[in-house]
VMD Tcl script that builds the backbone (N, CA, C; Angstrom):
set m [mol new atoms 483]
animate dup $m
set s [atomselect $m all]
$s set {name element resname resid chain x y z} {
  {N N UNK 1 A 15.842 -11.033 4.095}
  {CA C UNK 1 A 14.887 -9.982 3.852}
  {C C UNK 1 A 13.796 -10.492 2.904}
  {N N UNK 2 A 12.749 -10.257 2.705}
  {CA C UNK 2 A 11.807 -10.255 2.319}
  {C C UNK 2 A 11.326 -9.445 1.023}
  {N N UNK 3 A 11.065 -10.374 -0.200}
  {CA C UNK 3 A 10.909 -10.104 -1.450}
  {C C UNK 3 A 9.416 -9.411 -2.188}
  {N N UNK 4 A 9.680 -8.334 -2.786}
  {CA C UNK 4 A 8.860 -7.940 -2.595}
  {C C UNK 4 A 8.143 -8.458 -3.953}
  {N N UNK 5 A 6.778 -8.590 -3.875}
  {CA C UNK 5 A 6.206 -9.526 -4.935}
  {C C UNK 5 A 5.775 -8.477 -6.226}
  {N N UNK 6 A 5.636 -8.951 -6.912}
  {CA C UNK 6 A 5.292 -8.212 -8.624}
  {C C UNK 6 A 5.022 -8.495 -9.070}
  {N N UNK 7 A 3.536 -7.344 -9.734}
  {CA C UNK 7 A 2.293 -7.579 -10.685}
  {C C UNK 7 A 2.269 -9.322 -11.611}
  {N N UNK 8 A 1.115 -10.278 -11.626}
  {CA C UNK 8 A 1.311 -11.506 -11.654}
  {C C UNK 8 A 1.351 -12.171 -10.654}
  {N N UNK 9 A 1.660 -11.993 -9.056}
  {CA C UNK 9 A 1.607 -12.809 -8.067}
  {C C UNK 9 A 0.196 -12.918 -7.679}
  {N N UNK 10 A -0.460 -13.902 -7.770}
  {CA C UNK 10 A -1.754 -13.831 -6.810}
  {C C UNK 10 A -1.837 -13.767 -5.704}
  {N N UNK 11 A -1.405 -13.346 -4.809}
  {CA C UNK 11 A -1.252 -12.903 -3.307}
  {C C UNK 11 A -1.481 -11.487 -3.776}
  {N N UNK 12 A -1.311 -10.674 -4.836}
  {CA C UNK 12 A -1.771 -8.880 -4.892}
  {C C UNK 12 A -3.088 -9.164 -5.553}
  {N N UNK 13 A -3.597 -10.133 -5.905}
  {CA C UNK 13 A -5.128 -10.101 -6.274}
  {C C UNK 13 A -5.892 -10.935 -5.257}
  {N N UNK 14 A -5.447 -11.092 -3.991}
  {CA C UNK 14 A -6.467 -11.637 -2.958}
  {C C UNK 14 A -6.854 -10.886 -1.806}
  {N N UNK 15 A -7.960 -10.416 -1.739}
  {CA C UNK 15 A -8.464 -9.864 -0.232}
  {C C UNK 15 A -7.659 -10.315 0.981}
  {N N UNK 16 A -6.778 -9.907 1.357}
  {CA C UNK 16 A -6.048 -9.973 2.642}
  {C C UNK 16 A -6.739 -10.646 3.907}
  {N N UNK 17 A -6.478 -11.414 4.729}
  {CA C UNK 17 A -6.929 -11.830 6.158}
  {C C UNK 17 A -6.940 -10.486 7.340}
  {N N UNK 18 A -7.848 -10.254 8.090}
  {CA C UNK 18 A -7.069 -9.285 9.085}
  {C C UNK 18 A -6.642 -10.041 10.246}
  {N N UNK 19 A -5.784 -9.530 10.475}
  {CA C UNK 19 A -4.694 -10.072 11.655}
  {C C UNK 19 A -5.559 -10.145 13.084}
  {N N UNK 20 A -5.176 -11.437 13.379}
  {CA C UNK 20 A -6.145 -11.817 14.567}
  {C C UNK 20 A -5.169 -11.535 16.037}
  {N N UNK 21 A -3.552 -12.093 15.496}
  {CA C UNK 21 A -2.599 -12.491 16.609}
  {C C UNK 21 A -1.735 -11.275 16.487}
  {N N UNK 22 A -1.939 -10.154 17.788}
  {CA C UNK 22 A -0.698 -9.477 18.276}
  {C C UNK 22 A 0.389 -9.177 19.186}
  {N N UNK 23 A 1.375 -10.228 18.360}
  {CA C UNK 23 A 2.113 -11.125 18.834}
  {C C UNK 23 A 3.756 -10.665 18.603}
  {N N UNK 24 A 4.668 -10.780 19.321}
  {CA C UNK 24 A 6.031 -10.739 19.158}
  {C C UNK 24 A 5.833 -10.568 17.590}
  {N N UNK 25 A 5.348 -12.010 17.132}
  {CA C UNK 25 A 5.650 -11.887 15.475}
  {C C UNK 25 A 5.038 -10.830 14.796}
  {N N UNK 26 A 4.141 -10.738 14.551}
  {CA C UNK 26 A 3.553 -9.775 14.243}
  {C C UNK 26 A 4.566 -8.358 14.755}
  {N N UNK 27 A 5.437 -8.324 15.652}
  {CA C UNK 27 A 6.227 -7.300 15.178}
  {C C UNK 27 A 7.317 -7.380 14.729}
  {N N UNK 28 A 7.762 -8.278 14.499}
  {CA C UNK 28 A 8.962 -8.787 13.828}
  {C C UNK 28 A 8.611 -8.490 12.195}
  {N N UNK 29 A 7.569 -8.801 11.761}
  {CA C UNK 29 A 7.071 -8.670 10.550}
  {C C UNK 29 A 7.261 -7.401 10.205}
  {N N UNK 30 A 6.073 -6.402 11.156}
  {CA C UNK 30 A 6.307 -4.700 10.918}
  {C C UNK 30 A 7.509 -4.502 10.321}
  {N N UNK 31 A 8.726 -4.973 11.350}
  {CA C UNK 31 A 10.363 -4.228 11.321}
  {C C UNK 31 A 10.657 -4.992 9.880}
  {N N UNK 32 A 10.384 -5.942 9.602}
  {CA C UNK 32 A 10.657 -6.841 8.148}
  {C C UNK 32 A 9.759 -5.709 7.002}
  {N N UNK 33 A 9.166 -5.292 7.100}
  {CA C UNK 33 A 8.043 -4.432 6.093}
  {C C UNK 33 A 8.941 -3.350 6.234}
  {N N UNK 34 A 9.193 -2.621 6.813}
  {CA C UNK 34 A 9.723 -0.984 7.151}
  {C C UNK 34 A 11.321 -1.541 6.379}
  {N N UNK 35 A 12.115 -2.323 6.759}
  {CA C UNK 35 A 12.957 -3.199 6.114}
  {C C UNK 35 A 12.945 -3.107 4.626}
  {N N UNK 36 A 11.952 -3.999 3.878}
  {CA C UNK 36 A 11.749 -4.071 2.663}
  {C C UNK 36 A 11.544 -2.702 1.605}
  {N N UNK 37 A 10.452 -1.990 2.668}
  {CA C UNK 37 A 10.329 -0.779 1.881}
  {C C UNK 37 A 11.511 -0.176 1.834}
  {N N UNK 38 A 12.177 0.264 2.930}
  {CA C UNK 38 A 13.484 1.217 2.564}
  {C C UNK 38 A 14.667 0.694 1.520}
  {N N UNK 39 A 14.511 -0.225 1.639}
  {CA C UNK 39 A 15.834 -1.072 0.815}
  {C C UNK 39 A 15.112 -0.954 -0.360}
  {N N UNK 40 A 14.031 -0.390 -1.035}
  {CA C UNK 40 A 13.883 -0.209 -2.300}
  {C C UNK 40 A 13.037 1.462 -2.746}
  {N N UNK 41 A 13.966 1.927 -1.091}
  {CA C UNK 41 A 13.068 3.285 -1.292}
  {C C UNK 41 A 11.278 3.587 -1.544}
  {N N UNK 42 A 10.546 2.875 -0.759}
  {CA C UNK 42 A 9.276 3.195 -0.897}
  {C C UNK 42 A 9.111 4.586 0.011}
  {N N UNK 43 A 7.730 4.453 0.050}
  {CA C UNK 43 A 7.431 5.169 1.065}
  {C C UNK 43 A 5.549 4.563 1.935}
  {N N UNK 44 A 5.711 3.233 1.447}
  {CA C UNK 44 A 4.179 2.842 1.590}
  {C C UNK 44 A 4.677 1.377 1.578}
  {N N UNK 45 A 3.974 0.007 2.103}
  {CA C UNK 45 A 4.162 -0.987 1.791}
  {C C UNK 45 A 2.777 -2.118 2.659}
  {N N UNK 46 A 2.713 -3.001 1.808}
  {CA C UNK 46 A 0.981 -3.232 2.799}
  {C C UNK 46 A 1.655 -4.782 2.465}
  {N N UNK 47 A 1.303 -6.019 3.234}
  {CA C UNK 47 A 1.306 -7.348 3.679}
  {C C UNK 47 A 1.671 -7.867 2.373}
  {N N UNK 48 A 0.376 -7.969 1.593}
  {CA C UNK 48 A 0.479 -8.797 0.502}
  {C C UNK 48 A 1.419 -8.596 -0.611}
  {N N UNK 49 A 2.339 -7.084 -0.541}
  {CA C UNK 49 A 3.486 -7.284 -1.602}
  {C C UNK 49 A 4.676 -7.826 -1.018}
  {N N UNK 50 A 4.453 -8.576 0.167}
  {CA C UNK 50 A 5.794 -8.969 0.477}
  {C C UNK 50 A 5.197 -10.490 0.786}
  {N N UNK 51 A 3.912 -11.197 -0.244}
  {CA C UNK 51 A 3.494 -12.574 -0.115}
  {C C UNK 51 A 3.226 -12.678 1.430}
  {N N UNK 52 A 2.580 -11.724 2.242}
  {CA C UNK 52 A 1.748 -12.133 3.749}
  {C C UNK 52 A 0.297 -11.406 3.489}
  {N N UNK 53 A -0.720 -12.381 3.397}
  {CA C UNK 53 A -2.192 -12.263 3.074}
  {C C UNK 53 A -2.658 -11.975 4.618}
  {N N UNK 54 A -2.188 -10.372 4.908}
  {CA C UNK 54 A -2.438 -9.832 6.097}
  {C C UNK 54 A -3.058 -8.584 6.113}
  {N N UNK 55 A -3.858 -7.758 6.877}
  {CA C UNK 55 A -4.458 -6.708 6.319}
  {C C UNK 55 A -3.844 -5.573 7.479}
  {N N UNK 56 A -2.414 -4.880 6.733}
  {CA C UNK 56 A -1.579 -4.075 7.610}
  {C C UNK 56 A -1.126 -3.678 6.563}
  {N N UNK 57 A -0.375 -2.548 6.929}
  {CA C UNK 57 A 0.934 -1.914 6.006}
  {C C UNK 57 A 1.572 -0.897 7.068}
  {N N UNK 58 A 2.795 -0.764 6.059}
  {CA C UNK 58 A 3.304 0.493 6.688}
  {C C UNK 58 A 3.786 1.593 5.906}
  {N N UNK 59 A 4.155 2.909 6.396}
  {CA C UNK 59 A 4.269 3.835 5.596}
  {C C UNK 59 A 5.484 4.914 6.079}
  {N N UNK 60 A 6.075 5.391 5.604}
  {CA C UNK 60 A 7.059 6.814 5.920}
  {C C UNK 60 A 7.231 7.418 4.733}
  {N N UNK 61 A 6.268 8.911 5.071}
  {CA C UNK 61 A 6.505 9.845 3.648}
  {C C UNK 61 A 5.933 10.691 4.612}
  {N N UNK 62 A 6.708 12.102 4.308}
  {CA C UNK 62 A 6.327 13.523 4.339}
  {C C UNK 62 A 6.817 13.573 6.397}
  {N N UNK 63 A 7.669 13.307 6.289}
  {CA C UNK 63 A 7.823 12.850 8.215}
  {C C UNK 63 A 6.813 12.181 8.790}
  {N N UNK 64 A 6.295 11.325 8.501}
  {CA C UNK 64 A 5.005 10.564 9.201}
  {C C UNK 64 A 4.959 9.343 8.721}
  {N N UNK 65 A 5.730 9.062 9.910}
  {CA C UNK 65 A 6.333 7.238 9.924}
  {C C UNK 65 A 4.608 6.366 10.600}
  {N N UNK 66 A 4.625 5.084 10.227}
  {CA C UNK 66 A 3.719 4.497 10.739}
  {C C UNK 66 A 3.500 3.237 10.126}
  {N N UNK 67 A 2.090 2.655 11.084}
  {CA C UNK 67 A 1.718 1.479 10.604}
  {C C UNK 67 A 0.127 1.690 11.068}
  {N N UNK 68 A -0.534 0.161 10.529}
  {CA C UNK 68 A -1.908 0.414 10.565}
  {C C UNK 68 A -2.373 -0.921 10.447}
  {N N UNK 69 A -2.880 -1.483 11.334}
  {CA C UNK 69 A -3.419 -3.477 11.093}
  {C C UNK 69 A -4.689 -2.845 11.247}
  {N N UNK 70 A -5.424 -3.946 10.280}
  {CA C UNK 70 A -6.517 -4.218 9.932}
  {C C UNK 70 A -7.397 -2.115 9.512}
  {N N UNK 71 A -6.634 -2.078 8.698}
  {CA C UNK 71 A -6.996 -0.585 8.327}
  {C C UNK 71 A -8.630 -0.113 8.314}
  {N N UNK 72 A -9.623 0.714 8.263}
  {CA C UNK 72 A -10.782 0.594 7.849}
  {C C UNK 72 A -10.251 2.346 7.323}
  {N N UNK 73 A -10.622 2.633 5.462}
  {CA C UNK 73 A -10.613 4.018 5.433}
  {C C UNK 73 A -11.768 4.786 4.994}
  {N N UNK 74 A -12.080 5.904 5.809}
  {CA C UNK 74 A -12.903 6.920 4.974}
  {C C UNK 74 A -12.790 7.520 4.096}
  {N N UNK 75 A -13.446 8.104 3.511}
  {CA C UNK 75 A -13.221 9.725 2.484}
  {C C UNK 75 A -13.863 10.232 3.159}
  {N N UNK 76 A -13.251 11.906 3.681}
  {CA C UNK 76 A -13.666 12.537 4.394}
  {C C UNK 76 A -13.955 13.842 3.208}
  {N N UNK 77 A -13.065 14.131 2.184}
  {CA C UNK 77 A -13.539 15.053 1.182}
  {C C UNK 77 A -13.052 14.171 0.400}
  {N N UNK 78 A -14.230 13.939 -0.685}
  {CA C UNK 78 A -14.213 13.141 -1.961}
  {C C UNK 78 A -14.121 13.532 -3.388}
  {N N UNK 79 A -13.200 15.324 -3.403}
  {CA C UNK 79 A -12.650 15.760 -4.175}
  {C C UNK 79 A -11.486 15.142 -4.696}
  {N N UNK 80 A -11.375 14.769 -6.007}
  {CA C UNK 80 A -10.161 14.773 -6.933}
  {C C UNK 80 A -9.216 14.768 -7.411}
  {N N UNK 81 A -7.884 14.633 -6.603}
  {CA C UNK 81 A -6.941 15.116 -7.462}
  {C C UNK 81 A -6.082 13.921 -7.960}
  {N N UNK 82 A -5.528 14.421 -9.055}
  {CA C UNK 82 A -4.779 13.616 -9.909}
  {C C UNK 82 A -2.877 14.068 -9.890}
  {N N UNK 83 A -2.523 12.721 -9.535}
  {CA C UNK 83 A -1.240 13.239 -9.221}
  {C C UNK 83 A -0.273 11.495 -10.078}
  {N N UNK 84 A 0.726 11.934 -10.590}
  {CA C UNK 84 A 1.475 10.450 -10.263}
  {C C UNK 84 A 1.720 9.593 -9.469}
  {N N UNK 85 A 1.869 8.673 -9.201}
  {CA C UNK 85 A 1.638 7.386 -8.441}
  {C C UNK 85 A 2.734 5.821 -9.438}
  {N N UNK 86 A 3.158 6.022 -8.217}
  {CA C UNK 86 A 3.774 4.238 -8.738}
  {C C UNK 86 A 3.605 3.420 -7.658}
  {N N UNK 87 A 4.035 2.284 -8.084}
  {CA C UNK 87 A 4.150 0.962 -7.279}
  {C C UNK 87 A 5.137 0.278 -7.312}
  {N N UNK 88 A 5.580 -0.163 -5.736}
  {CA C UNK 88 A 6.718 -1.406 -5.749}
  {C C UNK 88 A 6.307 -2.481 -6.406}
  {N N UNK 89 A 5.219 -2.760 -6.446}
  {CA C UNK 89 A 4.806 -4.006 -7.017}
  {C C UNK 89 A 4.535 -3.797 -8.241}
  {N N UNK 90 A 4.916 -3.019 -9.374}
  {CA C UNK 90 A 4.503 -3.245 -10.481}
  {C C UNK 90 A 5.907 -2.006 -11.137}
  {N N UNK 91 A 6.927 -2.613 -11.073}
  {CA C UNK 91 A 8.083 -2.164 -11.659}
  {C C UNK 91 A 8.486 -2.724 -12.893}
  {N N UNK 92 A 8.752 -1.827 -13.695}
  {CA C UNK 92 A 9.470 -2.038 -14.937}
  {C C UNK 92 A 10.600 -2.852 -15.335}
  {N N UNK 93 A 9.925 -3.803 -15.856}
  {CA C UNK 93 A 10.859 -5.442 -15.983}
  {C C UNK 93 A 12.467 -4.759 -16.198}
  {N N UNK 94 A 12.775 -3.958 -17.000}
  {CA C UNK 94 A 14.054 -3.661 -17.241}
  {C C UNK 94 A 15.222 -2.952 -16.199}
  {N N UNK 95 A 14.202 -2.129 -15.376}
  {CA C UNK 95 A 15.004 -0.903 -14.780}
  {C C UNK 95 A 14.844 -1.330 -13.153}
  {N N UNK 96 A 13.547 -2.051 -13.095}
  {CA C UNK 96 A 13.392 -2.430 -11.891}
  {C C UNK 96 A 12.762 -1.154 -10.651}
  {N N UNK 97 A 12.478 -0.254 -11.520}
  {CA C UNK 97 A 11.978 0.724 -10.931}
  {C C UNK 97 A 10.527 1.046 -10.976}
  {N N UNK 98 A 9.942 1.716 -9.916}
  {CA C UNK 98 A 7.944 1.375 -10.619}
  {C C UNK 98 A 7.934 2.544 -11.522}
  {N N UNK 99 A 6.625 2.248 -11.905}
  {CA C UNK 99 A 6.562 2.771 -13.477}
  {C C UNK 99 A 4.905 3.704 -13.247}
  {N N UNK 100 A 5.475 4.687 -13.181}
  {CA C UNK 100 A 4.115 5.919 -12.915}
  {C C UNK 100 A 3.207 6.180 -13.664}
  {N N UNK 101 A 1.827 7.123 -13.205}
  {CA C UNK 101 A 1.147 6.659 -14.022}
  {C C UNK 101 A 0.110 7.665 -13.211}
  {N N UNK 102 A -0.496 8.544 -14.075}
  {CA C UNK 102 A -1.641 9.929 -12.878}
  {C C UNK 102 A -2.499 9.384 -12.343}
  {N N UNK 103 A -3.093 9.146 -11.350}
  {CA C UNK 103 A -4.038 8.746 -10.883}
  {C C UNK 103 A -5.280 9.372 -10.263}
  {N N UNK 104 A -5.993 9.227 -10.391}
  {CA C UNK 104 A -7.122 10.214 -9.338}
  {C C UNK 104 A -7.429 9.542 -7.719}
  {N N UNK 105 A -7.240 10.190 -7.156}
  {CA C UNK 105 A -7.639 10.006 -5.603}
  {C C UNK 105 A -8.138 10.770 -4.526}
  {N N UNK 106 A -8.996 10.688 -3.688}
  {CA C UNK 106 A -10.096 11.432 -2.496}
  {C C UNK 106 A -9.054 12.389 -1.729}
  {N N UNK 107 A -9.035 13.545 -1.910}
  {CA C UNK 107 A -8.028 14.257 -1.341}
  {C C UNK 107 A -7.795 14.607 -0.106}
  {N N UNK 108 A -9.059 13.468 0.701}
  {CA C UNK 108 A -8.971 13.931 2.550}
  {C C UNK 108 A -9.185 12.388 2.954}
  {N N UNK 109 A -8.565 11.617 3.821}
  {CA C UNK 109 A -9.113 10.335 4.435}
  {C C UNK 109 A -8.984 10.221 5.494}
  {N N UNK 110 A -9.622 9.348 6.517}
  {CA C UNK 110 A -9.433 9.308 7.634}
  {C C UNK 110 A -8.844 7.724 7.728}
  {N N UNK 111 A -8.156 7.075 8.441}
  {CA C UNK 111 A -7.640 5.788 8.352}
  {C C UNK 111 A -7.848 5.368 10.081}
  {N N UNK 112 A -8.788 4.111 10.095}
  {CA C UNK 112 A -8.726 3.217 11.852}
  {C C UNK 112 A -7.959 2.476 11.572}
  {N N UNK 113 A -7.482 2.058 12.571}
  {CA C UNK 113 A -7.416 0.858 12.796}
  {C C UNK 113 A -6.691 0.226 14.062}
  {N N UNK 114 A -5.582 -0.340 14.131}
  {CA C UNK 114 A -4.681 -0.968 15.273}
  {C C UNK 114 A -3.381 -0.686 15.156}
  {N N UNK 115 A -2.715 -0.705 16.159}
  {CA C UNK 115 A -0.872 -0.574 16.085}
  {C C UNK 115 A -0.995 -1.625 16.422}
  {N N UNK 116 A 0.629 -1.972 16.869}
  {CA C UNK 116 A 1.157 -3.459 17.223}
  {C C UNK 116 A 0.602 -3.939 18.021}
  {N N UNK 117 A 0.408 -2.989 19.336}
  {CA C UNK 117 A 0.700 -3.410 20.846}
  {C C UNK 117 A -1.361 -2.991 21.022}
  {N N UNK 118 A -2.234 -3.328 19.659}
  {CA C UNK 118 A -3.485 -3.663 19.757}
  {C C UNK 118 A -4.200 -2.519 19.867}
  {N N UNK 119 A -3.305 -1.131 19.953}
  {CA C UNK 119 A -3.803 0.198 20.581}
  {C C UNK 119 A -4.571 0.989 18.949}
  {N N UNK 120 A -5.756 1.413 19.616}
  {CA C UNK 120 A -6.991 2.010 18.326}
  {C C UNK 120 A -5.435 3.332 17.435}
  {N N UNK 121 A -6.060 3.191 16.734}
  {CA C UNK 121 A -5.331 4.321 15.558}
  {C C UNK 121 A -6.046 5.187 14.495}
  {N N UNK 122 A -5.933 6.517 14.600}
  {CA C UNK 122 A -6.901 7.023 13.993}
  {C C UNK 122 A -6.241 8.195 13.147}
  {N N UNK 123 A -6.488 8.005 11.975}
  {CA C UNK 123 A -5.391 9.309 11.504}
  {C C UNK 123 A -5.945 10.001 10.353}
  {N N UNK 124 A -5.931 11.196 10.697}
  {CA C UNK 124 A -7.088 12.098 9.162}
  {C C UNK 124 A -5.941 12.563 8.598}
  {N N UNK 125 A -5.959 11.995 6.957}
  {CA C UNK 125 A -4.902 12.819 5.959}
  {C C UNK 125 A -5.488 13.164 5.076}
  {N N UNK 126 A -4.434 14.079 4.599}
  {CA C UNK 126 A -4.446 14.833 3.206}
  {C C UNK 126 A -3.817 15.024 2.479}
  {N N UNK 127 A -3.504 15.434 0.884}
  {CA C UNK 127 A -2.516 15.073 0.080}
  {C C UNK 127 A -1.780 13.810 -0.292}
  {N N UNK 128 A -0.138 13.423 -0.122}
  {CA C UNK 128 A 0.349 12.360 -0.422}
  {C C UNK 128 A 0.007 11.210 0.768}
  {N N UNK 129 A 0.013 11.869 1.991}
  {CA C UNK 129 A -0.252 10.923 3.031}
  {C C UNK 129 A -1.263 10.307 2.466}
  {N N UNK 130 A -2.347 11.144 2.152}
  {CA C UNK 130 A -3.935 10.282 1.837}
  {C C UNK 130 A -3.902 9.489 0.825}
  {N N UNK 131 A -3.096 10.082 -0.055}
  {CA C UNK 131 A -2.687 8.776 -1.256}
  {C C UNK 131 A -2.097 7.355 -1.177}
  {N N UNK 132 A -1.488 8.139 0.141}
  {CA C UNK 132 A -0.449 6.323 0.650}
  {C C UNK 132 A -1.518 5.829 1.032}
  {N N UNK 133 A -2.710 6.431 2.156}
  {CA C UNK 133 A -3.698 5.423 2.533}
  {C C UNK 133 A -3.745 4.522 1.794}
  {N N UNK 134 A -4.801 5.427 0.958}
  {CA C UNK 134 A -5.866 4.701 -0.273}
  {C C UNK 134 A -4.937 3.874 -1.023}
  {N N UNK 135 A -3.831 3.924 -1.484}
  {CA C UNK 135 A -2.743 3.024 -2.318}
  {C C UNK 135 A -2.787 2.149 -1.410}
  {N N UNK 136 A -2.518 1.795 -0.172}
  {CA C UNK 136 A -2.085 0.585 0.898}
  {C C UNK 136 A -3.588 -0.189 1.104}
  {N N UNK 137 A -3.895 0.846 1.283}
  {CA C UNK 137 A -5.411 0.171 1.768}
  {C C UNK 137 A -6.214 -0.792 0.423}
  {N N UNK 138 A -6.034 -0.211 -0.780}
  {CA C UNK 138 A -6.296 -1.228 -1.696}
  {C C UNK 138 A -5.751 -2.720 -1.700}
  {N N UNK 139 A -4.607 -2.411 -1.551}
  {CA C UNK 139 A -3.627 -3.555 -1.936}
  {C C UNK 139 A -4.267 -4.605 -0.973}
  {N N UNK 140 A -4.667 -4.059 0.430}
  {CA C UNK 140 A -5.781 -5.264 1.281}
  {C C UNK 140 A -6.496 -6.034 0.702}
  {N N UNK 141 A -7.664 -4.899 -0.451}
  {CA C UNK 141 A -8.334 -5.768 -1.033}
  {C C UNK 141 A -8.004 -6.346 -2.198}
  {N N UNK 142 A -6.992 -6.626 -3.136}
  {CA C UNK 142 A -6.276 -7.530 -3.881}
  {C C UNK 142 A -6.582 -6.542 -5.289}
  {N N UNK 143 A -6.063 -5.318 -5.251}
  {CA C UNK 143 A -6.340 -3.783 -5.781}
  {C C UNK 143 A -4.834 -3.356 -6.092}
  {N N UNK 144 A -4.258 -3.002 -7.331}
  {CA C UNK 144 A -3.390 -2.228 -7.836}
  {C C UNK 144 A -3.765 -0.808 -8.244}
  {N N UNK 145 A -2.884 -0.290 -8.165}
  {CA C UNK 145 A -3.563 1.011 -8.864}
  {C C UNK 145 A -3.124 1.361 -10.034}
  {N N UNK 146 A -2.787 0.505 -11.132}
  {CA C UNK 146 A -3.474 0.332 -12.324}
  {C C UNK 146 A -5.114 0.378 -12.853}
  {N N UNK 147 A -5.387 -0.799 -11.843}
  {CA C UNK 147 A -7.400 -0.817 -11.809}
  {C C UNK 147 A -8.092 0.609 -11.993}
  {N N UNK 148 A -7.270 1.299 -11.533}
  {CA C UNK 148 A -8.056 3.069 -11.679}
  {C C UNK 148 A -8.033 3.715 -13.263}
  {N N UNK 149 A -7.081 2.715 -13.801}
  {CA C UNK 149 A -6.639 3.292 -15.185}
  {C C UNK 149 A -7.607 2.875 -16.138}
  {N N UNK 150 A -7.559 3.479 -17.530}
  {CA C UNK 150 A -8.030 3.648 -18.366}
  {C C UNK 150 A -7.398 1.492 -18.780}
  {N N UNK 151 A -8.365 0.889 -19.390}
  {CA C UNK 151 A -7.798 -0.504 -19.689}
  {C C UNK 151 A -6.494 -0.424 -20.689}
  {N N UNK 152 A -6.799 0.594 -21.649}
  {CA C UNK 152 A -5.809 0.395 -22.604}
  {C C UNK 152 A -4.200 1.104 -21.955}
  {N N UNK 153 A -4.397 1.718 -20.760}
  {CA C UNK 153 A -3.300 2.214 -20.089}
  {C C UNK 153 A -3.042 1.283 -19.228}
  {N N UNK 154 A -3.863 1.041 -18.684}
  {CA C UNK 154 A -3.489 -0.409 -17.595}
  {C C UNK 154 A -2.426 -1.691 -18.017}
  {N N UNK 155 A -2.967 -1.830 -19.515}
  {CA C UNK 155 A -2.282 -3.285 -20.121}
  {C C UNK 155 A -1.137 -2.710 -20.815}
  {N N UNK 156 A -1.126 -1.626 -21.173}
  {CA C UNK 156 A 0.789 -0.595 -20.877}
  {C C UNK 156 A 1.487 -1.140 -20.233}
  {N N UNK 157 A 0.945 -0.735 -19.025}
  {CA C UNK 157 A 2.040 -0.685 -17.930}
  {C C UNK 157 A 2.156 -2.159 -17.535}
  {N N UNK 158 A 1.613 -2.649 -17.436}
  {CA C UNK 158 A 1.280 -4.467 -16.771}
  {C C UNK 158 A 2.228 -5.414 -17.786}
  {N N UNK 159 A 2.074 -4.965 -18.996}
  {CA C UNK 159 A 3.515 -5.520 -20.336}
  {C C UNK 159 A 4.697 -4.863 -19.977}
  {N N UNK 160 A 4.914 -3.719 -18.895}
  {CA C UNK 160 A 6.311 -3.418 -19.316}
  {C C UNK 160 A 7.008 -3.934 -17.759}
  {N N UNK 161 A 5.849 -4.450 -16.823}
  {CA C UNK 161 A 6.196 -4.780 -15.837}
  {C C UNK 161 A 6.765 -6.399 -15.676}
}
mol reanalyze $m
mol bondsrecalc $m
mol representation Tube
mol addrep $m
C-alpha cells in the first residue's frame, strides 16, 4: 500500500503533471488512492500525497464516491464559509492524526475534468463536497491548506506536524 506523504515532502509543494496515459495503470493507481484514503479514514485524497506528481484525486464523503483527472475548478458562488478542515498530509507528529484548523472556502464549485475510462466529468458542489474540491484541487498545485492561514497559525500547526 501506498504511503501517504507529510507536510516537508516536496512532492506537496510541486504543481502536479496532468495525466496524459489512460491506462490499465492509471486504474490500478485510482483503486491504490481509494485504498490509502480509507485505511486512514479520509474522505479526499489527490496524487501528490501519496508521492505521484499527477493531477487526480479521489474522494468519498457525504455518499458521493468519486474521482477526477486532470481537475479544472470553478467558483460558482464565491461566498464564505468557514468551517474546520484537516489534512492527511499534515498530521500531528504524536497522534498521527490531522490536526484542524477553520478555514474559509467558496461555498459553491463546479469541478471538470476526466474519469478513468477518459469520459468528461462535471460536478457542481456545495458545502463539504465543495470543500473536498477546493482541498484536492490545491494539493495539484503544490497548496496545503495551511497557506490559507494566518502565518503565525500556519507555523503552529507545521511544528506539531
Amino acid at each position: 500500500m501506498r504511503e501517504i506523504r507529510v507536510v516537508g515532502d516536496p512532492v506537496l509543494r510541486t504543481p502536479a503533471e496532468p495525466v496524459t496515459d489512460f491506462d490499465r495503470e492509471l486504474r490500478r493507481l485510482i483503486e491504490e488512492m481509494f485504498q490509502a484514503m480509507y485505511t486512514v479514514n479520509g474522505v479526499g485524497l489527490a496524487g501528490p500525497q501519496i508521492g505521484v506528481s499527477r493531477r487526480l484525486f479521489v474522494y468519498d464523503i457525504n455518499k458521493r464516491k468519486g474521482h477526477v483527472i486532470n481537475p479544472i475548478l470553478t467558483v460558482d458562488d464565491p461566498e464564505e464559509i468557514v468551517d474546520e478542515e484537516g489534512c492527511l498530509s499534515v498530521p500531528d507528529r504524536q497522534t498521527r492524526l490531522p490536526i484542524y484548523a477553520p478555514v474559509a472556502r467558496a461555498s459553491g464549485v463546479t469541478v471538470e475534468g476526466f474519469d478513468r475510462l477518459q469520459r468528461p466529468v462535471r460536478i457542481k458542489a456545495r458545502g463539504s463536497l465543495a470543500r473536498c474540491f477546493q482541498h484536492e484541487t490545491e494539493h495539484l498545485d503544490g497548496k496545503l491548506y495551511v497557506d490559507r492561514l494566518p502565518k503565525n497559525e500556519a507555523r503552529k500547526i507545521v511544528l506539531k506536524a
